[in-house]
N, CA, C and O atoms as a printed pandas DataFrame, in Angstrom:
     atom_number atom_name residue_name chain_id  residue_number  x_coord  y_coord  z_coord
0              1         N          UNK        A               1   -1.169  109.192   57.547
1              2        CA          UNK        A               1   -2.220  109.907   56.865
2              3         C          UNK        A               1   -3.531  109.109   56.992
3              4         O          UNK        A               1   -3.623  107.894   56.819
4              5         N          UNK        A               2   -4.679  110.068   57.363
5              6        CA          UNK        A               2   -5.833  109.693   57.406
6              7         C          UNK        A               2   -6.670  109.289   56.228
7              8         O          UNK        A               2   -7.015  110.296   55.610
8              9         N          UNK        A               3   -7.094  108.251   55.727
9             10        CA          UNK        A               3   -8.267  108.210   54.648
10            11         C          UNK        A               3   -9.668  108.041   54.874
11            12         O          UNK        A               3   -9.871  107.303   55.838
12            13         N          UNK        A               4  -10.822  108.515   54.261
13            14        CA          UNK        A               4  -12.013  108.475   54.968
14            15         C          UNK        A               4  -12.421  107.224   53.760
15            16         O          UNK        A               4  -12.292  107.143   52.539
16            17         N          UNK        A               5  -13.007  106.281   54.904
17            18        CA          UNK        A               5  -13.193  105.016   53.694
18            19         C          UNK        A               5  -15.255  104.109   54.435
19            20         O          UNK        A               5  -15.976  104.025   55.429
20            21         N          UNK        A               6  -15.168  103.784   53.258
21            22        CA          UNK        A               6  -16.426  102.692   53.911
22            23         C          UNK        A               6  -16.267  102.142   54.941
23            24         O          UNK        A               6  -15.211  101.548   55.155
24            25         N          UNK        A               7  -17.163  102.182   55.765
25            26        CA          UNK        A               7  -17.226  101.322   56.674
26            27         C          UNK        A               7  -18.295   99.926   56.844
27            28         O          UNK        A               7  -18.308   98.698   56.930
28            29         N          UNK        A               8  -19.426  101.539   56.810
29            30        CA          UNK        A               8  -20.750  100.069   56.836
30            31         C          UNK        A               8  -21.762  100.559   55.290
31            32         O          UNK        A               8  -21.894  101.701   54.848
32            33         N          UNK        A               9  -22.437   99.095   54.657
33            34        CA          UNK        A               9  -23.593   99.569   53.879
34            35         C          UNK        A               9  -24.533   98.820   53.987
35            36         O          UNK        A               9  -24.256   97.627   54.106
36            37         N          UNK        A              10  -25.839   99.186   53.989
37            38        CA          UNK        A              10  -27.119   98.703   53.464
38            39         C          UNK        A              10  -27.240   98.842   52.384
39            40         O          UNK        A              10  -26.870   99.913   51.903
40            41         N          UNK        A              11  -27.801   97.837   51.545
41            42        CA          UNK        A              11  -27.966   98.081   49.913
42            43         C          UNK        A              11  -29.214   97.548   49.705
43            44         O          UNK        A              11  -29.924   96.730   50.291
44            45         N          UNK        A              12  -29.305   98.286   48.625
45            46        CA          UNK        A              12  -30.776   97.812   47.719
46            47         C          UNK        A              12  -32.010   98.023   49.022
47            48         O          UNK        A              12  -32.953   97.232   48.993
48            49         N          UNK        A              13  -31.993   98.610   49.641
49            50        CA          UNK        A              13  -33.052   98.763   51.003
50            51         C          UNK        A              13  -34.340   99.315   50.042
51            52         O          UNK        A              13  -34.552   99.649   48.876
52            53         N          UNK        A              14  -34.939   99.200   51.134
53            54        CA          UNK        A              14  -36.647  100.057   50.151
54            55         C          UNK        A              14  -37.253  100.749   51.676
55            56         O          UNK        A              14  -37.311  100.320   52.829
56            57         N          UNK        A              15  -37.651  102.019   51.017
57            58        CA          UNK        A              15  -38.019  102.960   52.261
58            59         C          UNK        A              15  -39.773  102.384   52.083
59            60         O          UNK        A              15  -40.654  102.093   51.274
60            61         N          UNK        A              16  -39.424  102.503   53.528
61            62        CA          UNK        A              16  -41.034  101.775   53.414
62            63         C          UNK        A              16  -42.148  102.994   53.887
63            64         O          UNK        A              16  -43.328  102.803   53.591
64            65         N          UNK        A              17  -41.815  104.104   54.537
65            66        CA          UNK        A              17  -42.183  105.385   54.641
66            67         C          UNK        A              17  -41.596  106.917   54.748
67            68         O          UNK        A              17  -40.443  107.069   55.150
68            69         N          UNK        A              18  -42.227  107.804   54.463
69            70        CA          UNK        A              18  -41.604  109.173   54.227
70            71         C          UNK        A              18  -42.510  110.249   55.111
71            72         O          UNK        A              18  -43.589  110.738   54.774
72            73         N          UNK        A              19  -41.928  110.428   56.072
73            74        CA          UNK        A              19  -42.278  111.451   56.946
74            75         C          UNK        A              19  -42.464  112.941   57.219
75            76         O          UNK        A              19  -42.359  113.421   58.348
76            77         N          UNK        A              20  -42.665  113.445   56.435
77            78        CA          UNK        A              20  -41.863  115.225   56.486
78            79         C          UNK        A              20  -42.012  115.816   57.455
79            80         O          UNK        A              20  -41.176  116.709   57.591
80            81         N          UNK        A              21  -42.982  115.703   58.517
81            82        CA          UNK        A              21  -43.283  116.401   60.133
82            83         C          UNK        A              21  -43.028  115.733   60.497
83            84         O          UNK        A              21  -43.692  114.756   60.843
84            85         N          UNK        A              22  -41.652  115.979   60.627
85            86        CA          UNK        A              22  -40.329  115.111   61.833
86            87         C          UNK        A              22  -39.267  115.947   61.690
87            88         O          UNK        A              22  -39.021  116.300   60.537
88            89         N          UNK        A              23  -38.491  116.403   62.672
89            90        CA          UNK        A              23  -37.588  117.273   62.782
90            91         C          UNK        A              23  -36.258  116.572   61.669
91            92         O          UNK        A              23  -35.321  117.324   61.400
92            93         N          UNK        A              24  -36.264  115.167   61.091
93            94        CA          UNK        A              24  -35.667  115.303   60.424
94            95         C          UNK        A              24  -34.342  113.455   60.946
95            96         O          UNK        A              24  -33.900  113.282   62.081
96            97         N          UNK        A              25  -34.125  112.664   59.978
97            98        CA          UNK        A              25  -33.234  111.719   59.927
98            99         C          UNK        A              25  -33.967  110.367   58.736
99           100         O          UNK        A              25  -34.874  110.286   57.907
100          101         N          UNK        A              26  -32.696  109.331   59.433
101          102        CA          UNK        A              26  -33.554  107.853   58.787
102          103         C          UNK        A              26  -33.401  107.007   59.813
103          104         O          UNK        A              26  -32.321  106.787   60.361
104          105         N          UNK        A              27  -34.814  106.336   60.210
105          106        CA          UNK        A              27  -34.782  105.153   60.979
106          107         C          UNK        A              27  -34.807  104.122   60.218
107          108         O          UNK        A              27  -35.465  103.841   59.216
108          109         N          UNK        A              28  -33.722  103.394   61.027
109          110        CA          UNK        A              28  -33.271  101.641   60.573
110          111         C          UNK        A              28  -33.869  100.841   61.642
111          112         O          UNK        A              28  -34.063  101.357   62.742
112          113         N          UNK        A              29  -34.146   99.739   61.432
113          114        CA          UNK        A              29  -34.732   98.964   62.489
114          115         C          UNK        A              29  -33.067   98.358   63.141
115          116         O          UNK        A              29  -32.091   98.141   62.423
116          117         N          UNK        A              30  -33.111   98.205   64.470
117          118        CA          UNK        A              30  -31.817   97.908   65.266
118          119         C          UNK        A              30  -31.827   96.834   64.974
119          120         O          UNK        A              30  -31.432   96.377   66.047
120          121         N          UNK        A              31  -31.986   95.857   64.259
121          122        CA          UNK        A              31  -31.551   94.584   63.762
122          123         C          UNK        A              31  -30.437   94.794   62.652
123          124         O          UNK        A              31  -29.309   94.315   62.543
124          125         N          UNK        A              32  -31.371   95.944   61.633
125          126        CA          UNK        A              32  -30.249   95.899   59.997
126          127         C          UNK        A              32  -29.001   96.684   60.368
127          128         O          UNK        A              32  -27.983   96.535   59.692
128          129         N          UNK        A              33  -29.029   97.631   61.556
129          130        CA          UNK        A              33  -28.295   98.410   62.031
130          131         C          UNK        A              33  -27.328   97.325   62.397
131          132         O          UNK        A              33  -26.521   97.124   61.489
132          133         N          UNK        A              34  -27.175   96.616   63.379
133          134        CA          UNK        A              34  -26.598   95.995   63.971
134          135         C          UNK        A              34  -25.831   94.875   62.997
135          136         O          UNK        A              34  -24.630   94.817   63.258
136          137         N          UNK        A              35  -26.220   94.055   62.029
137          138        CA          UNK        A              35  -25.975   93.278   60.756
138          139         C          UNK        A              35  -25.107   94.612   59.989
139          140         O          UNK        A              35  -24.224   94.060   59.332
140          141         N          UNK        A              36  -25.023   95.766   59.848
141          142        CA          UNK        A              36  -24.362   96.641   59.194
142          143         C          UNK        A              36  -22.978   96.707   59.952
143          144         O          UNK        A              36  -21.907   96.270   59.532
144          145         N          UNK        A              37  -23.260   97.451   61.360
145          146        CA          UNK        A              37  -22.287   98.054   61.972
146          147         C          UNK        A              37  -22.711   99.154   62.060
147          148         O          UNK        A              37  -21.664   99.746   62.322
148          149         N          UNK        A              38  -23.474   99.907   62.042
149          150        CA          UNK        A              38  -24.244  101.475   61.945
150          151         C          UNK        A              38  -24.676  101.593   63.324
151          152         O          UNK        A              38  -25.561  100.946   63.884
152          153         N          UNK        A              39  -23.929  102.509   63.801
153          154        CA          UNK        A              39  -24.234  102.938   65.093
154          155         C          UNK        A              39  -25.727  104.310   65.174
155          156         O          UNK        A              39  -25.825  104.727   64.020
156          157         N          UNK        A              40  -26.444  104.806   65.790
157          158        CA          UNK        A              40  -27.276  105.480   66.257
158          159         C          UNK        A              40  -27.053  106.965   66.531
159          160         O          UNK        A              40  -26.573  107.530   67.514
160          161         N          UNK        A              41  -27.533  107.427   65.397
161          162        CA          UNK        A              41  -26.506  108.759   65.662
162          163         C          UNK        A              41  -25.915  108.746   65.087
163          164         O          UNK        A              41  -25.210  109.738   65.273
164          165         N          UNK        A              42  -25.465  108.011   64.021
165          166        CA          UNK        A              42  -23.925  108.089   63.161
166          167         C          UNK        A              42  -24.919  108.708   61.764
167          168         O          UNK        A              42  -26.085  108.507   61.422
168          169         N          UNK        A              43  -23.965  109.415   61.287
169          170        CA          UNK        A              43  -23.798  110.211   59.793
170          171         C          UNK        A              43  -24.010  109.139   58.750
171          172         O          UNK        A              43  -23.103  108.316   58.636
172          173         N          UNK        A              44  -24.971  109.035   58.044
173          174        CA          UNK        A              44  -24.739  108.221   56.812
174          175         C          UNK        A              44  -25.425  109.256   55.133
175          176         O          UNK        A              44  -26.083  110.287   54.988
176          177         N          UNK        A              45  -24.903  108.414   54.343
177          178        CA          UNK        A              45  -25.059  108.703   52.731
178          179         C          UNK        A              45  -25.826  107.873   52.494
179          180         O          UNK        A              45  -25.690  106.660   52.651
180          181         N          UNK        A              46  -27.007  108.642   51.957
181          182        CA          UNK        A              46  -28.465  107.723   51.403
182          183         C          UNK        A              46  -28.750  108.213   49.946
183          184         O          UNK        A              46  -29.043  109.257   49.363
184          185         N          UNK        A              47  -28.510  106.914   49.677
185          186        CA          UNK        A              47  -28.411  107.373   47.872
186          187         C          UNK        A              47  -29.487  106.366   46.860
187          188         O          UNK        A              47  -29.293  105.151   46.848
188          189         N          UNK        A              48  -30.623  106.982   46.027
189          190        CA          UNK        A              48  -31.431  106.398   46.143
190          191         C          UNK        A              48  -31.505  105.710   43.822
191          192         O          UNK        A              48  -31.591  106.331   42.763
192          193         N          UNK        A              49  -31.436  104.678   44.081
193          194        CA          UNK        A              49  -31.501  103.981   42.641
194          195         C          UNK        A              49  -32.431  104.053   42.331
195          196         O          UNK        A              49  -32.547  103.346   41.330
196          197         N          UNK        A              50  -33.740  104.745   42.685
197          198        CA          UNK        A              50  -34.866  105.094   41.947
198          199         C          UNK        A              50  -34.642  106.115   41.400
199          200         O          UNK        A              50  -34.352  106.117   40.204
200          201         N          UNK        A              51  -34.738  107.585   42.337
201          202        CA          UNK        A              51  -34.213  108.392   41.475
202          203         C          UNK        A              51  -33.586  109.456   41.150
203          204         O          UNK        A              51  -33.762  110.385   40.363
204          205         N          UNK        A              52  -32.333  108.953   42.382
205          206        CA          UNK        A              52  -30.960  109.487   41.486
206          207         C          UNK        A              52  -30.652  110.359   42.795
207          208         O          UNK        A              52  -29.483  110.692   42.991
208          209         N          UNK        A              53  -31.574  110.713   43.631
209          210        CA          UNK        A              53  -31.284  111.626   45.046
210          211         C          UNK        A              53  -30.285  110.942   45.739
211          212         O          UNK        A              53  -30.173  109.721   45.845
212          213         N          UNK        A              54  -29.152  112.313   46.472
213          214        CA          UNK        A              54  -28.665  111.670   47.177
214          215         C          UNK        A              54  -28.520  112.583   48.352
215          216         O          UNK        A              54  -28.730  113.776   48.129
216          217         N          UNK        A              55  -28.156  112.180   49.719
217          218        CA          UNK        A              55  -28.686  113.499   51.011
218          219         C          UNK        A              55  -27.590  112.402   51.859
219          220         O          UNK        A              55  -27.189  111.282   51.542
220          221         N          UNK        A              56  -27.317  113.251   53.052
221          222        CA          UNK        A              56  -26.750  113.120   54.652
222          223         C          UNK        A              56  -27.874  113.481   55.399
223          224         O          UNK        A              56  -28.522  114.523   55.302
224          225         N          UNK        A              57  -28.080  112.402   56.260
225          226        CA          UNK        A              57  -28.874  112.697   57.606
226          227         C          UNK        A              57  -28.300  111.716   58.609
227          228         O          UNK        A              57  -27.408  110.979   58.189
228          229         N          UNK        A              58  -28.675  111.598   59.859
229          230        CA          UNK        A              58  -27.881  110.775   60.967
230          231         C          UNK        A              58  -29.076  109.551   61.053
231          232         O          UNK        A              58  -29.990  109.569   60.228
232          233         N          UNK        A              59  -29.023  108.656   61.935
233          234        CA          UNK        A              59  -30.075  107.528   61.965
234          235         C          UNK        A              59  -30.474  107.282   63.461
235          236         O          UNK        A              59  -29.777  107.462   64.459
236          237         N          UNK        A              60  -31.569  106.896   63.390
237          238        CA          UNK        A              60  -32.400  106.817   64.405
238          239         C          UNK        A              60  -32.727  105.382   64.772
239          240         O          UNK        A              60  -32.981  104.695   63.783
240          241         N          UNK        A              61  -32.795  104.664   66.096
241          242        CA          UNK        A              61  -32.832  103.226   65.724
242          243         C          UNK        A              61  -34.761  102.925   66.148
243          244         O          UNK        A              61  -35.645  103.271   66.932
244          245         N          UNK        A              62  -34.393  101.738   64.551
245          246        CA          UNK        A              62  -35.965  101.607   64.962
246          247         C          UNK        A              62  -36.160  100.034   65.341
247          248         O          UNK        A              62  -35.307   99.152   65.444
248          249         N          UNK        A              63  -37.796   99.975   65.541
249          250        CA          UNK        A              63  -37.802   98.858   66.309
250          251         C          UNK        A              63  -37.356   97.221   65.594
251          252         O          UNK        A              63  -37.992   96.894   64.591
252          253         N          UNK        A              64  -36.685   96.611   65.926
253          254        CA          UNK        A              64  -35.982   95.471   65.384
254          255         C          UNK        A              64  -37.388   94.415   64.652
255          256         O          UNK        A              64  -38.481   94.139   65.147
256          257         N          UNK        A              65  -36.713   93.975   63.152
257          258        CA          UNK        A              65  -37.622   92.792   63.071
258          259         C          UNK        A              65  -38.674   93.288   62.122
259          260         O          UNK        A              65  -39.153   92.632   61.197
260          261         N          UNK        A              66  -38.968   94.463   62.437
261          262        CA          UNK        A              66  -39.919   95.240   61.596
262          263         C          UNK        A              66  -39.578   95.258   59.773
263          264         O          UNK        A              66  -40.441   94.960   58.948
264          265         N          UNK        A              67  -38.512   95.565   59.501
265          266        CA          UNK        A              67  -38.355   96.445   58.348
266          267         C          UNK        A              67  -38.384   97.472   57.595
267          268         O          UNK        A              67  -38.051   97.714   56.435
268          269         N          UNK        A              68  -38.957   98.186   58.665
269          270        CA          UNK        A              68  -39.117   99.294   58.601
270          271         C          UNK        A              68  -38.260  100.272   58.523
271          272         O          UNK        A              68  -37.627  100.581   59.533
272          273         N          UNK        A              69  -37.987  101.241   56.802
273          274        CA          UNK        A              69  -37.461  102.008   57.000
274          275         C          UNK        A              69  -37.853  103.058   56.744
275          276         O          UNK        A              69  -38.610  103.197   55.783
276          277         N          UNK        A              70  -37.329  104.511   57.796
277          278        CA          UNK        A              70  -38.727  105.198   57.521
278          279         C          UNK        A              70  -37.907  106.822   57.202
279          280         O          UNK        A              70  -37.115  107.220   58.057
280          281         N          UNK        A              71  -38.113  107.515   56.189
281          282        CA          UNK        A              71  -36.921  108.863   55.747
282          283         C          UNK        A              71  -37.988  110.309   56.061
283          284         O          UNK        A              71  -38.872  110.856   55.402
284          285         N          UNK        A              72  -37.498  110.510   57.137
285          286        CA          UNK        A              72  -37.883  111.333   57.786
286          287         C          UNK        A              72  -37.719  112.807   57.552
287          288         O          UNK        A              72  -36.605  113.017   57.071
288          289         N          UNK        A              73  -38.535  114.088   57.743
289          290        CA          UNK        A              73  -38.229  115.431   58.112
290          291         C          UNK        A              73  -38.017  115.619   56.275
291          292         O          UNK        A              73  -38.508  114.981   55.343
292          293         N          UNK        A              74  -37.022  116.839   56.312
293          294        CA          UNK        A              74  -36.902  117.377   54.763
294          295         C          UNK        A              74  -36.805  116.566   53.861
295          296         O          UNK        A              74  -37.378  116.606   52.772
296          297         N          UNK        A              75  -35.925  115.614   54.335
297          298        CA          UNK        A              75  -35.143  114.357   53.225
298          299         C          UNK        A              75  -36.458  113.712   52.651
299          300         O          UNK        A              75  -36.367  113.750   51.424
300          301         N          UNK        A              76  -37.426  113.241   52.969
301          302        CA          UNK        A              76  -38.624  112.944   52.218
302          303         C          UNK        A              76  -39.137  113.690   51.500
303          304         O          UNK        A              76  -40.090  113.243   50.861
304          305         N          UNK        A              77  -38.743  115.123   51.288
305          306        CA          UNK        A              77  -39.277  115.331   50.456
306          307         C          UNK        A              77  -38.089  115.022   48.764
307          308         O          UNK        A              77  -38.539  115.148   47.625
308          309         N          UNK        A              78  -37.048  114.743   48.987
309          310        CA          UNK        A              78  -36.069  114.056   48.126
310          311         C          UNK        A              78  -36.097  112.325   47.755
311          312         O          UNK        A              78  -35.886  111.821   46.652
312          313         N          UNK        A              79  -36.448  111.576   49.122
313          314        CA          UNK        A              79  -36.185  109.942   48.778
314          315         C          UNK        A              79  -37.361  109.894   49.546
315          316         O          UNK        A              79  -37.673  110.391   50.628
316          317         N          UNK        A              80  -38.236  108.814   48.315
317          318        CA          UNK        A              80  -39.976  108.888   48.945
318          319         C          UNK        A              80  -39.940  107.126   49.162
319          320         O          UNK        A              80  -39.135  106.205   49.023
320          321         N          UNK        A              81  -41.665  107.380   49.682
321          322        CA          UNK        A              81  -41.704  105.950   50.025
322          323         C          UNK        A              81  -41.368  105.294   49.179
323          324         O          UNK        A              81  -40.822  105.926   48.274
324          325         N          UNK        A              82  -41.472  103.814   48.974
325          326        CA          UNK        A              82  -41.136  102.904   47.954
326          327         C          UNK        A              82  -39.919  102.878   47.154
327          328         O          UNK        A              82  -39.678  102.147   46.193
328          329         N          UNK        A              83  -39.070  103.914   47.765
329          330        CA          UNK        A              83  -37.801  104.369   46.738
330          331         C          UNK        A              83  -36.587  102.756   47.532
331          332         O          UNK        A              83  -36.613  102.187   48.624
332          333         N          UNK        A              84  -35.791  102.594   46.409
333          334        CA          UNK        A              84  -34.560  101.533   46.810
334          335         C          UNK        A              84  -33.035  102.120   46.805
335          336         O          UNK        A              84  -32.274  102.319   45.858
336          337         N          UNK        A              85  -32.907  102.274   47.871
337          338        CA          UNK        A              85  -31.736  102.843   48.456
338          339         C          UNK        A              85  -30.480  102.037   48.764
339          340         O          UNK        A              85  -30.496  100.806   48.739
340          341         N          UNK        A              86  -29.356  102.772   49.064
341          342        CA          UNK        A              86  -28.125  102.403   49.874
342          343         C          UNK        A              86  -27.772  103.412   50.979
343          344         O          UNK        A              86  -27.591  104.618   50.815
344          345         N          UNK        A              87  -27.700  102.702   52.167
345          346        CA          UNK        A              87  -27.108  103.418   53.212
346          347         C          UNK        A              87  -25.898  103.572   53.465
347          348         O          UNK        A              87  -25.465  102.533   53.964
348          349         N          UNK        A              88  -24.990  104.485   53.355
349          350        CA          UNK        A              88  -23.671  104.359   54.177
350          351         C          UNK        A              88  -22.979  105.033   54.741
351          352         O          UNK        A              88  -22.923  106.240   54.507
352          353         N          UNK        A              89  -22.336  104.499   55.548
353          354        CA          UNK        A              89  -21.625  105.313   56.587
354          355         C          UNK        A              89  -20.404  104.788   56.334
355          356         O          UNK        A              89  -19.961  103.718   55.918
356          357         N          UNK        A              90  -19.766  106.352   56.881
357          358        CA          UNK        A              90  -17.657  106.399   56.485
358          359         C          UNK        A              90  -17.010  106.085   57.706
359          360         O          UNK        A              90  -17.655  105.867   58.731
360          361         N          UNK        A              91  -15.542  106.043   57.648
361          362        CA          UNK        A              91  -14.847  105.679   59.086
362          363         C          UNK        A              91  -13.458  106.873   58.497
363          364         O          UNK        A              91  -13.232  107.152   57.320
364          365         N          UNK        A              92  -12.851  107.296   59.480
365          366        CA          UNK        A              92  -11.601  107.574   58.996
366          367         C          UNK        A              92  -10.449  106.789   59.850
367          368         O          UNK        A              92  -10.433  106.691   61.077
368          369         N          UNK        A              93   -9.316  106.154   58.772
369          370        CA          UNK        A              93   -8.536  105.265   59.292
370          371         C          UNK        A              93   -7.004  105.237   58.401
371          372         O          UNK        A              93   -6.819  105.333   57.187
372          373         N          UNK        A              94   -6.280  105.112   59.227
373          374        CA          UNK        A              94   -4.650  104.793   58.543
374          375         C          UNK        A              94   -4.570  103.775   57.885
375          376         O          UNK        A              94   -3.650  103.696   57.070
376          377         N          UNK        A              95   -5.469  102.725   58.027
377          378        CA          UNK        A              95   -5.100  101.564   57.233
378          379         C          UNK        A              95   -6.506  101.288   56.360
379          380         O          UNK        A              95   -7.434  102.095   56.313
380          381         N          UNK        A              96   -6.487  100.200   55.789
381          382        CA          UNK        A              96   -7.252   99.434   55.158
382          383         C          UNK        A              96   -8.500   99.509   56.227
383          384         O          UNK        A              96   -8.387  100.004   57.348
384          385         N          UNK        A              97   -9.697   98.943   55.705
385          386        CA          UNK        A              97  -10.749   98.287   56.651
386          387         C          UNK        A              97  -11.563   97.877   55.896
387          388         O          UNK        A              97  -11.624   98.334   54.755
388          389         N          UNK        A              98  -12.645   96.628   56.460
389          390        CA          UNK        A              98  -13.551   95.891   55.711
390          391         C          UNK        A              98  -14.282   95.871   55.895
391          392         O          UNK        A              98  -14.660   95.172   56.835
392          393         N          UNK        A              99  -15.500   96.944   54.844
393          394        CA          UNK        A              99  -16.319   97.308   55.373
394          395         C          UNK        A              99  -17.591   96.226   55.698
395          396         O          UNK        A              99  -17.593   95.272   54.920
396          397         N          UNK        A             100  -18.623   96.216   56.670
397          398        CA          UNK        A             100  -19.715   95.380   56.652
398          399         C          UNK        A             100  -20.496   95.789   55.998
399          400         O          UNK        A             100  -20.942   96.925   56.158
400          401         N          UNK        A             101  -20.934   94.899   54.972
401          402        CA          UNK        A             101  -22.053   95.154   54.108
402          403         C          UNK        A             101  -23.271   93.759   54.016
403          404         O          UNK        A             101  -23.089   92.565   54.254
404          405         N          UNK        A             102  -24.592   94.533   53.552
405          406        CA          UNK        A             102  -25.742   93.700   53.588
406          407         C          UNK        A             102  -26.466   93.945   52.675
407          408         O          UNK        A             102  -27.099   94.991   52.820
408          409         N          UNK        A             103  -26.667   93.326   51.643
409          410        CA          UNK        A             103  -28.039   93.039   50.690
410          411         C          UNK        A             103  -29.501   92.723   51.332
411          412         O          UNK        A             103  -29.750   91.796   52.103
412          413         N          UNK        A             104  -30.588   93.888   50.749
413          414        CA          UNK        A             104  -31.968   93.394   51.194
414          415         C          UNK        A             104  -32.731   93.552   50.567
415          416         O          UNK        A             104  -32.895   94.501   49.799
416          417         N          UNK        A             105  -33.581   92.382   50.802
417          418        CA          UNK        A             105  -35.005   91.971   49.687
418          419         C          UNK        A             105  -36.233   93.499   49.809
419          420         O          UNK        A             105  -36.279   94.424   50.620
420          421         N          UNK        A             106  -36.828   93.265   48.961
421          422        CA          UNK        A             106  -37.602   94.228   49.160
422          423         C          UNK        A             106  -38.774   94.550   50.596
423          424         O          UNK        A             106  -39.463   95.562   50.726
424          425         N          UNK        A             107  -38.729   93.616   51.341
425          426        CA          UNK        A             107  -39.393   93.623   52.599
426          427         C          UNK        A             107  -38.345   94.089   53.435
427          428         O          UNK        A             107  -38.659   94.289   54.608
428          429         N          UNK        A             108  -37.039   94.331   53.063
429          430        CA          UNK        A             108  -35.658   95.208   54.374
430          431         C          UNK        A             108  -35.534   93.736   54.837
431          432         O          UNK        A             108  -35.526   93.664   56.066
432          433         N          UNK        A             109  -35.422   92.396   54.131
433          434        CA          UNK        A             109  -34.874   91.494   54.769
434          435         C          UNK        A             109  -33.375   90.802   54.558
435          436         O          UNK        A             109  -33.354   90.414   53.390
436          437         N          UNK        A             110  -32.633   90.618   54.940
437          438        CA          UNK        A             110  -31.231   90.114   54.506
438          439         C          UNK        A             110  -31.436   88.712   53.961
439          440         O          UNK        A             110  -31.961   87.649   54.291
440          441         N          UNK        A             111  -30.591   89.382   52.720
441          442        CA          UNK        A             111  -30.249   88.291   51.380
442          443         C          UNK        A             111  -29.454   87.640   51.538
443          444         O          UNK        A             111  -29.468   86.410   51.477
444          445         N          UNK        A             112  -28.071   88.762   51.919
445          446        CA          UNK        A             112  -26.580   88.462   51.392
446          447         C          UNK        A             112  -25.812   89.124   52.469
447          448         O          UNK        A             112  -25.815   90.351   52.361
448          449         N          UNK        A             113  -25.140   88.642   53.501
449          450        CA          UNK        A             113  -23.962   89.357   53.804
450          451         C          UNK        A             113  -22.608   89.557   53.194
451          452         O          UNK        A             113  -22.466   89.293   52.000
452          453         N          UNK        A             114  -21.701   89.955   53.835
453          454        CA          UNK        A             114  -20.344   90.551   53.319
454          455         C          UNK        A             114  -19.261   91.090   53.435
455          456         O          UNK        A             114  -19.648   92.197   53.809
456          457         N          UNK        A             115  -18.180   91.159   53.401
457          458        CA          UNK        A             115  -17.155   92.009   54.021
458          459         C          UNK        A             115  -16.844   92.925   53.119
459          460         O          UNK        A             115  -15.997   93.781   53.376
């Protein structure tokens, strides 16, 4: 039997812009992507501790180093700039798995890694 479980998260992120004329996603810079495990194109859950929104969109990779995270197309009009988020994406698997996770400062910089 299949379970759909965590795989990867970004936490505590802060959108650093909100786009609405954009057909629509969230760009991660390919650094936090890569420190996650979040592939390009992959499905994630963006759930926002400011206030209280939560949406599916796929991710877009952005340019590394930056910090830049930027919530694009409809979804901005739900999770705005300055909002502090968690990203995540699911796996489905027979067993256990551990997911990669990352804490970030309010500039999208890594605090804390994690399994």
């Amino acid at each position: 039997m299949y379970h759909h479980l965590l795989k990867s998260k970004i936490h505590r992120a802060c959108i650093k812009q909100a786009i609405i004329d954009y057909e629509g996603s969230i760009e991660i810079p390919a650094d936090l992507m890569e420190a996650a495990g979040i592939w390009e194109g992959e499905r994630v859950l963006v759930t926002s501790a400011t206030s209280g929104n939560r949406l599916e969109t796929y991710v877009l990779a952005g340019e590394p180093g930056t910090g830049r995270i930027i919530m694009n197309g409809g979804a901005a009009h739900l999770i705005k700039e300055g909002e502090r988020v968690t990203i995540m994406a699911f796996a489905m698997s027979k067993v256990p798995i551990l997911p990669k996770k990352i804490v970030c400062n309010e500039d999208n910089e890594i605090i804390r890694k994690g399994a």
